[in-house]
N, C-alpha and C positions, 0 to 999 in steps of 0.2 A: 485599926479601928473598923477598914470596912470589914475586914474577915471576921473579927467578931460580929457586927451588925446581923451579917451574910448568917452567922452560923444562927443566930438567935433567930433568924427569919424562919430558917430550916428548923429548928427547932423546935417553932408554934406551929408549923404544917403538920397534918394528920402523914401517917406513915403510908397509906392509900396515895394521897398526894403527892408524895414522893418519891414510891414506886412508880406514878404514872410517870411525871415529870424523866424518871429516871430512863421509861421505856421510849417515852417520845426521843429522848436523844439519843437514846441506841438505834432508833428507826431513823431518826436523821442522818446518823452515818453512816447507817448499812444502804441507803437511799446513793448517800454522793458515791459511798465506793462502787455500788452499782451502775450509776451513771459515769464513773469513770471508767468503769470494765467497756459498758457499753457504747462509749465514745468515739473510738475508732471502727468501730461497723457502723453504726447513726452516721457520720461523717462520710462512710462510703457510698450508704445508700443514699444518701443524701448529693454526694458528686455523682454515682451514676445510673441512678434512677430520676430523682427528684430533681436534679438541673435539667438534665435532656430533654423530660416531659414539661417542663417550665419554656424552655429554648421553641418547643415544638410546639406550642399550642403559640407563643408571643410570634413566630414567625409566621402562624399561619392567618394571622391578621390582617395581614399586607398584602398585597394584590402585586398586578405585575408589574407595576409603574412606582412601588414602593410606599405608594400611600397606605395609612390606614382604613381599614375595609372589611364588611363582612361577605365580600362579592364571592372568596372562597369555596363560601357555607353555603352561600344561596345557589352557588353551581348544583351544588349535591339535591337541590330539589327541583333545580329547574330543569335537568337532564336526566331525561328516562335513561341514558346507557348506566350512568351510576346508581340509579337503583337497581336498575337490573344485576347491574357487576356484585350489587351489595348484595344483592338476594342470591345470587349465587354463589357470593361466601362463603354465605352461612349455611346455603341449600349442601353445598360439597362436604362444611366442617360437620354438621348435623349427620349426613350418610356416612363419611367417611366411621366418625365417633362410634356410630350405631352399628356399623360393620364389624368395627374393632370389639366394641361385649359380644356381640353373637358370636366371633371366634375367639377372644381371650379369654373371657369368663371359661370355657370348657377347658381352654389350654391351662388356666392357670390351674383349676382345677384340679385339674389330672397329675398336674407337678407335685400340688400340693399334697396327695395323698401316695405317692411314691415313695419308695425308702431314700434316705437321706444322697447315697451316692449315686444312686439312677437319678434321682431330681438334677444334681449338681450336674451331671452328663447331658440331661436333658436344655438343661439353661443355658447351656455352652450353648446351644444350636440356637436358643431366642437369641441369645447376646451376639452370634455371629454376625449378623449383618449390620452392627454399628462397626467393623471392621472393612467396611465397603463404605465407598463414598456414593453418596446420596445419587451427584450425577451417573457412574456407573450401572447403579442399580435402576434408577430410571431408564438408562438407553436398554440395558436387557431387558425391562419389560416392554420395552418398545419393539424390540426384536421377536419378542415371547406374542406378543398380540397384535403385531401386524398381521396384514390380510395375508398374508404367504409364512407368518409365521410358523411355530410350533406347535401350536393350540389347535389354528386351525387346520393346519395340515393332517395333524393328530383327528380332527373330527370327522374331515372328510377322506381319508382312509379307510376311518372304520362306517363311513357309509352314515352317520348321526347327520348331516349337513352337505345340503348340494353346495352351496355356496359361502365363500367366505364371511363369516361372523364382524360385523364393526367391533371391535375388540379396543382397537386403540384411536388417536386423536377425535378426541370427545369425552361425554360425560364420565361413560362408563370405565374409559382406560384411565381417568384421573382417578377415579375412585378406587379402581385396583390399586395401582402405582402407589396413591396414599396409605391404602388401607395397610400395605406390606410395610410401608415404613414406621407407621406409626403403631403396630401391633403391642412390640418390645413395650413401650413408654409403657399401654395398660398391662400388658401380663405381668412385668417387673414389683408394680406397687401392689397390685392385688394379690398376686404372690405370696408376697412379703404378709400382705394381710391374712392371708389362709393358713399359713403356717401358724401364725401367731393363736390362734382361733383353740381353747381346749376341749383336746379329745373327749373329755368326762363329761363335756356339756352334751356331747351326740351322745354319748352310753346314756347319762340319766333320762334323754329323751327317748330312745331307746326301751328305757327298761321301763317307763311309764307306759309303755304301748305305742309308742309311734311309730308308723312304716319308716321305713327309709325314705321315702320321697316324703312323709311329710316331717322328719328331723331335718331333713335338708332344706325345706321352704321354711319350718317357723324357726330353726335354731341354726343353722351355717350361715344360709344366705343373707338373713339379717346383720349377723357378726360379720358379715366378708362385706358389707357398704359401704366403709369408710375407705377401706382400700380401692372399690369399684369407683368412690365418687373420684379420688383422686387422682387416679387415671383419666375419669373421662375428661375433669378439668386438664388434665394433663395436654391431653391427647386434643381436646376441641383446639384448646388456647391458640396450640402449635397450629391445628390448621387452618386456622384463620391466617396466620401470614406464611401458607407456605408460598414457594416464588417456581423454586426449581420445575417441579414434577407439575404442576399443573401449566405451567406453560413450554414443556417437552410433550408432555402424552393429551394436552388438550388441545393439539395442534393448530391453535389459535382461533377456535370456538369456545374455549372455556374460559374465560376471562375473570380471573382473581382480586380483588382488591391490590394485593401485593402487587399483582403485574400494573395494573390505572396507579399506585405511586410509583412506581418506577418510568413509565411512560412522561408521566408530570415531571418528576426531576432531569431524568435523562435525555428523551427526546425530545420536551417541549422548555425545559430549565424554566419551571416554574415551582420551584421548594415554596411556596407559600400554598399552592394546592395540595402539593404535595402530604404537606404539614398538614393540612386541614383532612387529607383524607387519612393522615394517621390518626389526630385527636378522635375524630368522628368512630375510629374504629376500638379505639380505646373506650369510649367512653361506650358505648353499647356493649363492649365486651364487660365492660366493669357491672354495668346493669344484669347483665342475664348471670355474671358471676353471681351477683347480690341474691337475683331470683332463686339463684339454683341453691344459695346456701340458703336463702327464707325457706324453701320447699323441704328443705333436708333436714332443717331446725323443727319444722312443724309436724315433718313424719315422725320423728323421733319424739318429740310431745304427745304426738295421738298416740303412739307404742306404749309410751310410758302411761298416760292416762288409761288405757286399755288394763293395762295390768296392775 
């Protein structure tokens, strides 16, 4: 009785009607089966992203006596060394970043337009130094820019310099130090980006009259952005906590964020400042993340309203 009832109902419905009805519950189940595919990663990233930053923002509420408190958060404004330490974070991530385009963009470059088996020879030598461990690499170039180093012995040699160059512990030997390690991260995605870029977009530019330097400013360089942003995300993110190299080659004038939490948990076993000076770095990182991708959304808007 009800299957008849059932059928007669479907039977007064327009055929529209029934197509719909038919497609909503195709989209219902292609819905669950895809939240079942994606259940097991949601679940991961949910234990090891979204617990730890939950863990680390609730513990940094607590003060050192265990009570709840924002006394944390108020340290970071009532001590000049922490903004200082903060503004040199970002002072080191910002130079280091900007070091990295002015010599990766040309590297990658250069890869990009090689034949396929000289590129693949060439990339071996970027990927070479993820085969070195980060401290190694640091102590040679602590050896490379000491004052009796290579560098300078090389300079005062050749007669360029009476006196030995500050090279290392300080500003400038962390920004070397970083800028070599963190090179690979941008050449690798931008790389990847230039290749992908077609050749027939430079020819028709080309063959409308453009120089070569201005195909390469309205038509590569634009197409090679996506790849340049995601490096610099790449490449900033990381230096923001790096730990190693800035407190090996900043010989304890460079002082990182990384190193004020490690100080807090380590030497003072206070993980509730701790904590607070990671949230505080997250959540600014998350902001300028946001900013960088508003900026990148609206240039791409004004490009496209342009043409």
């Amino acid at each position: 009785m009800s299957t008849g009832s059932a059928s007669l109902d479907d039977a007064g419905k327009p055929d529209g009607v029934l197509n719909a009805d038919a497609l909503s519950a195709d989209a219902r189940r292609q819905a669950l089966g895809l939240l079942a595919l994606l259940s097991p990663g949601l679940f991961l990233v949910f234990a090891v992203i979204i617990v730890p930053i939950g863990w680390l923002f609730w513990l940094s509420l607590f003060d050192e006596t265990g009570q709840l408190s924002l006394a944390n958060y108020a340290r970071f404004f009532e001590q000049a060394s922490y903004i200082k330490t903060f503004a040199t974070t970002f002072k080191v991530a910002f130079v280091v970043t900007g070091a990295c385009v002015l010599f990766g963009y040309p590297l990658a470059y250069m890869l990009s337009q090689l034949p396929r088996r000289a590129a693949s020879i060439c990339l071996i030598f970027v990927i070479l130094p993820f085969w070195t461990s980060v401290l190694v690499r640091t102590y040679a170039w602590l050896v490379i820019l000491q004052r009796k180093g290579l560098i300078n012995n090389w300079l005062i040699d050749l007669g360029l310099i009476g006196q030995p160059l500050p090279l290392a512990n300080n500003f400038a030997g962390v920004v070397i130090g970083m800028t070599h390690i963190m090179l690979p991260f941008l050449v690798l995605p931008l790389y990847a980006s230039m290749k992908t870029i077609d050749q027939d977009c430079l020819r028709a530019g080309m063959n409308l009259g453009a120089s070569p330097a201005a195909t390469f400013r309205q038509v590569f360089f634009p197409l090679s952005l996506p790849g340049l942003a995601s490096g610099v995300v790449i490449v900033f993110v990381l230096c923001l906590g790096f730990f190693v190299t800035p407190a090996l080659m900043g010989g304890g004038k460079v002082i990182m964020w990384a190193m004020r939490m490690e100080q807090a948990t380590s030497l003072y076993s206070n993980w509730g400042a701790g904590a607070a000076l990671g949230v505080v770095l997250l959540a600014v990182t998350l902001a300028l993340l946001g900013l960088f991708q508003w900026l990148l959304g609206a240039r791409a808007t004004g490009v496209w309203s342009r043409r």
